[in-house]
N, C-alpha and C positions, 0 to 999 in steps of 0.2 A: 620769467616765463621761458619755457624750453625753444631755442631755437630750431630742433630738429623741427623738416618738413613732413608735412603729411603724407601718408602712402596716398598716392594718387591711381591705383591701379589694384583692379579685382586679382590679379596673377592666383586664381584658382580658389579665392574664399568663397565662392558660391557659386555653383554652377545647376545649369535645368539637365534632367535625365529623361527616364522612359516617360510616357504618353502614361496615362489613363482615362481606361470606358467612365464618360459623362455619364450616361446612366450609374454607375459604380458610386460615382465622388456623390450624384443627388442622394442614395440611398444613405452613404457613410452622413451625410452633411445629416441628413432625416433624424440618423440614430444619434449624432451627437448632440441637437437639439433637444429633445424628445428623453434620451436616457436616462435614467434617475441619478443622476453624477452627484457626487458631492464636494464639489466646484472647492476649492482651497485657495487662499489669496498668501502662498510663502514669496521666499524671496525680497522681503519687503525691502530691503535696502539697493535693491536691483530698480525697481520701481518708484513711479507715481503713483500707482492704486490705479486700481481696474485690470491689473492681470493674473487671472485663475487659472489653476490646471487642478486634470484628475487624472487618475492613471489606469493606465489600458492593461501594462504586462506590468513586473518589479518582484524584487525575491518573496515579496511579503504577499502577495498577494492581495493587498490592500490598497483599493481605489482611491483612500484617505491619503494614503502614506506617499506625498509628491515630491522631497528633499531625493534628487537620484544620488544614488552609488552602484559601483560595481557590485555584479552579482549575476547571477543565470535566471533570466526572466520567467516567471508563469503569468496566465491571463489572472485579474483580478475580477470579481463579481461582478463589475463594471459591464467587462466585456461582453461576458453571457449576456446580455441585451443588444448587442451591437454585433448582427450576424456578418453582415456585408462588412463589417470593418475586421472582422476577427477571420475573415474567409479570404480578404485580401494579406493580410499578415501571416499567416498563413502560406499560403500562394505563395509569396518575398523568398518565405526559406529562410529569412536572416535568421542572423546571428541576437535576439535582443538581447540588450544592455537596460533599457527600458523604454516605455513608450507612455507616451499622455498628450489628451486633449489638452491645448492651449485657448485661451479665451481673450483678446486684449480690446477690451471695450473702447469706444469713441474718447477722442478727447485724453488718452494714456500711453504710459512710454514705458521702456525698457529703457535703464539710462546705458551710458555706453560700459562695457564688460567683457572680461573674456569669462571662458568655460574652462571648465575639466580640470581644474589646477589640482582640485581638492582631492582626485580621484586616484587609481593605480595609474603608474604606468603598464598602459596597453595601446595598443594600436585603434581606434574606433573613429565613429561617425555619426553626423548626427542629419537626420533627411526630415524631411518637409514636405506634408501635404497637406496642402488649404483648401480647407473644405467650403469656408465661406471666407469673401474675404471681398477689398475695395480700393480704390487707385488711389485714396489717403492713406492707407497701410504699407508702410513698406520701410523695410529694412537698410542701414546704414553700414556699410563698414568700406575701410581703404578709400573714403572718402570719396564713397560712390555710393548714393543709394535705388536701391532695387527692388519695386514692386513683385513680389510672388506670387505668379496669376496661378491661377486653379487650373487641373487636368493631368497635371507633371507632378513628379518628384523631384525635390529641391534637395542638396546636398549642403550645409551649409560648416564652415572648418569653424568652429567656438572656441579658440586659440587665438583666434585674430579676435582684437579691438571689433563689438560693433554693440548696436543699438538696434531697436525696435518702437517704431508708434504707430498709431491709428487717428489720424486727427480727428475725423467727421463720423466714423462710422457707415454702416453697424459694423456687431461685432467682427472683431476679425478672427476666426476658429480656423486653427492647424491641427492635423495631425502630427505629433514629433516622436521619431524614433532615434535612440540611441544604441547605436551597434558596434558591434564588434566585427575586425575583418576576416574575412573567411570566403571560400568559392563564390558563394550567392550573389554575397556584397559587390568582389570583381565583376561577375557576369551583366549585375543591374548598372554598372558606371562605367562600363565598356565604352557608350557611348556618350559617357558626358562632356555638354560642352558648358563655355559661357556664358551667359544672361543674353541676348537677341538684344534687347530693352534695357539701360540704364542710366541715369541721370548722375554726371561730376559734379560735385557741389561746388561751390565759387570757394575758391579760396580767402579764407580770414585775415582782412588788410588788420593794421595796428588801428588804425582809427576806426575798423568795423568794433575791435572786441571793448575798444575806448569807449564808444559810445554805448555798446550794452552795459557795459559794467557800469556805467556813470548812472544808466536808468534803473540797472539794481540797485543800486544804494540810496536815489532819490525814495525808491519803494520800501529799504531799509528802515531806511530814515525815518520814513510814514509808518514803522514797526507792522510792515508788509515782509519780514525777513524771509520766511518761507518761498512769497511769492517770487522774491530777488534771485532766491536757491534755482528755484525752476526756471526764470529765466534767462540764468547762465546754461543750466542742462541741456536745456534746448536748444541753443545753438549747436551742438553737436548734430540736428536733424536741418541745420540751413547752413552750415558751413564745414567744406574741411581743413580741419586745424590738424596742428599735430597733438597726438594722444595723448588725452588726458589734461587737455587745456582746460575744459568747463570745469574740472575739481582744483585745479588751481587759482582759476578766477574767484573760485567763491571762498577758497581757503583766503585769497588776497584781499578779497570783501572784506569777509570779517578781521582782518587782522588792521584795516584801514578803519574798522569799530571800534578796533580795542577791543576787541574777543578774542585771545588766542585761544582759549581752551576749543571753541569754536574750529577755529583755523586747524588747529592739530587734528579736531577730530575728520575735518575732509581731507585732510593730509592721507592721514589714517585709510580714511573711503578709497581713495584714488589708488592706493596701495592693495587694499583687500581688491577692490574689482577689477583692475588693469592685473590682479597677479604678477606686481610688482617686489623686487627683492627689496627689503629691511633695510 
């Protein structure tokens, strides 16, 4: 297991910006319930199941087409139904890179990952607006995790280590744009600060991760292996380790099976999602 320590400190991966009109965020919340979306479950190695997006802008125009890459955004047919959402984007002046509703149902996680690996190098951003959303919802990274309440615009840096879950529900629905920097961009983060609001996780003793692990394998054992997977994952949403612990536990799991092909392939995981070098 890696000895380095967890970041223990937000030092700027997520920060609250401008205010927005509550009447604004009810209408946007209205149209994103309501729109005829055609909800897409990718990403599947990122997740548990239960989180969908559609897309708002993207080169293709296609509200189906949710895999981002760089490109110069247009509105997808999506949007034309969603006036209040397409009038505030608009409004912004950004720069898109792309934009989609996010949907992370009750009871689902985002396991921990970085972003943009795959992408050009460019300079960008990625913002957050929760349209609907609940104090079981909230986001992990640096070993701080942080509720994104609705009203504001969330900037969130996807280079760093982080996670996403929704324990209880409902659903938890964001708006998420990815931009590019340019005049607009500086003007709306002139005045961003840090989170008001957030919770240090406890740090991961050796007998905290002893004992999870011992209760994955009891569930192994009971050829519950799945369920064992998930509850290493999840300790990334009650404790802060250093990165990238939960894929090495359960690579350790399995290799204490006699599964290596297993073991190699979350080797594999923890390399693809942390955008780790080879």
């Amino acid at each position: 297991m890696d000895d380095a320590q967890p970041i223990t400190t937000l030092s700027g991966q997520i920060v609250q910006m401008g205010h927005l009109d509550g009447s604004l965020i009810e209408r946007m919340r209205h149209e994103a319930l309501t729109a005829p979306a055609p909800w897409k479950a990718e990403y599947g190695e990122f997740q548990s199941g239960g989180w969908w997006t559609t897309s708002l802008m993207n080169a293709s125009g296609d509200a189906a087409d949710v895999r981002i890459a760089d490109g110069s955004a247009r509105p997808t047919t999506l949007l034309q139904h969603m006036p209040a959402t397409a009038g505030l984007l608009a409004c912004l002046g950004l720069n898109y890179m792309w934009v989609r509703l996010a949907r992370l149902e009750a009871n689902a996680f985002l396991w921990e990952h970085r972003d943009y690996d795959e992408l050009e190098q460019a300079e960008r951003h990625r913002l957050h607006i929760p349209l609907q959303t609940n104090t079981s919802a909230f986001l992990v990274t640096g070993g701080t995790k942080v509720h994104m309440d609705g009203g504001r615009i969330w900037r969130l840096t996807p280079t760093y280590a982080h996670g996403v879950c929704n324990l209880l529900g409902p659903d938890r629905i964001h708006l998420i744009a990815d931009v590019y920097t340019d005049d607009a961009y500086a003007r709306l983060t002139k005045h961003a600060q840090e989170p008001t609001v957030d919770e240090r996780l406890p740090t991961a003793s050796e007998a905290d991760l002893s004992e999870h692990l011992a209760t994955a394998r009891r569930l192994a054992d009971l050829g519950y292996t799945a369920a064992a997977e998930q509850l290493l994952l999840r300790l990334f949403y009650s404790f802060a380790m250093p990165e990238g612990t939960a894929y090495d536990l359960i690579a350790g799991l399995h290799t204490a099976l006699g599964d290596a092909e297993a073991s190699k392939r979350w080797t594999a995981a923890k390399s693809t999602l942390l955008a780790l070098a080879s």
